[in-house]
N, C-alpha and C positions, 0 to 999 in steps of 0.2 A: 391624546390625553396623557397628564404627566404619571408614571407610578409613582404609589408610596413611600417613601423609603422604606426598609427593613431594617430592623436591627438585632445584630447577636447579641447585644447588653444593654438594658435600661433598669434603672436606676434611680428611686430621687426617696428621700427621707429626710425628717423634719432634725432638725441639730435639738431643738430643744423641745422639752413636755407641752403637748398643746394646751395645759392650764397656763405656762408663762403669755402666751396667746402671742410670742415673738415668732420671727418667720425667717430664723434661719433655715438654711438645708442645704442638701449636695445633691446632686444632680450627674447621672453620668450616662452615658450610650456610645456606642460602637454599631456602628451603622455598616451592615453587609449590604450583598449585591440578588438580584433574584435567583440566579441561576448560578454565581461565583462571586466570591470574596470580590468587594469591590475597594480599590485602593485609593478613588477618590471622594472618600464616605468622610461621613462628621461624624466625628472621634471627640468628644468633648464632655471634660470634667467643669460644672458651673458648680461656686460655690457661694453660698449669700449671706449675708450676716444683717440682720436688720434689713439697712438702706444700702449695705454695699455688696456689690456682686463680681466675682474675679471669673473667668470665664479662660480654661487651658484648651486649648486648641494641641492635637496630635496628628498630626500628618502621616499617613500611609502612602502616599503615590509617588516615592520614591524612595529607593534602597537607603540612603543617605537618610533621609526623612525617617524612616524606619526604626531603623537603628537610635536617630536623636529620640524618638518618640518614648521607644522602650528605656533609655534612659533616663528621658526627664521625669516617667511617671517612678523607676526605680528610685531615684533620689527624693521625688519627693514622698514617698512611702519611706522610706528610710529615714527622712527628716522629720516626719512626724511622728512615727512610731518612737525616736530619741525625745522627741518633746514630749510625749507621752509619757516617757519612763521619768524624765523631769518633772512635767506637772505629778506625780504618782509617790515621787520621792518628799517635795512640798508640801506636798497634802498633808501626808504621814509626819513629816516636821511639826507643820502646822498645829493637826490634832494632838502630838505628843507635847507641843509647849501648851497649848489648849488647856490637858488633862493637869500638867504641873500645877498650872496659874490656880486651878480649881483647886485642887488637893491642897497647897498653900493656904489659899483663903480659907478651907475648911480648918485645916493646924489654927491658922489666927483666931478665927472664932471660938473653937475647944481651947483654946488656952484662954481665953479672955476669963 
């Protein structure tokens, strides 16, 4: 009989408020071994948007492997964390031309 797998890390959470009733989400695990760290474990970040699903595969079972693993996940935590401060910087554009347009329209009206 096969074992279970085990995992040090699971993970999954919905991207958006269940009233949108959309199904995004991220999905992550890190799969150990029963008795020791297993290095040929599924190590994988899914993420889904709708209808599309991207699926990261991180490879432990070898040194070389390793090392790429910790960096692909470093960069792309870095890369989003920057799109983040982007989308945060937008926003704040956004609402600040927002508040203008309104205060405007309010001038035009009290002067009418």
């Amino acid at each position: 009989m096969k074992r279970q797998p085990i995992y040090a890390f699971v993970k999954r959470a919905f991207l958006n408020p269940a009233s949108t009733r959309l199904t995004s989400y991220i999905e992550a695990h890190v799969e150990t071994g029963h008795e020791a760290p297993y290095k040929w474990g599924d190590n994988m970040v899914i993420m889904a948007d709708c209808k599309q699903v991207i699926k990261l595969e991180f490879f432990l079972g070898a040194k070389q492997a390793r090392r790429i693993s910790l960096a692909k996940i470093n960069l792309l935590i870095d890369v989003l964390t920057r799109f983040r401060e982007a989308l945060v910087k937008q926003i704040e554009l956004i609402e600040k031309e927002n508040r203008r347009g309104q205060s405007s329209k309010k001038t035009r009206k009290t002067s009418r």
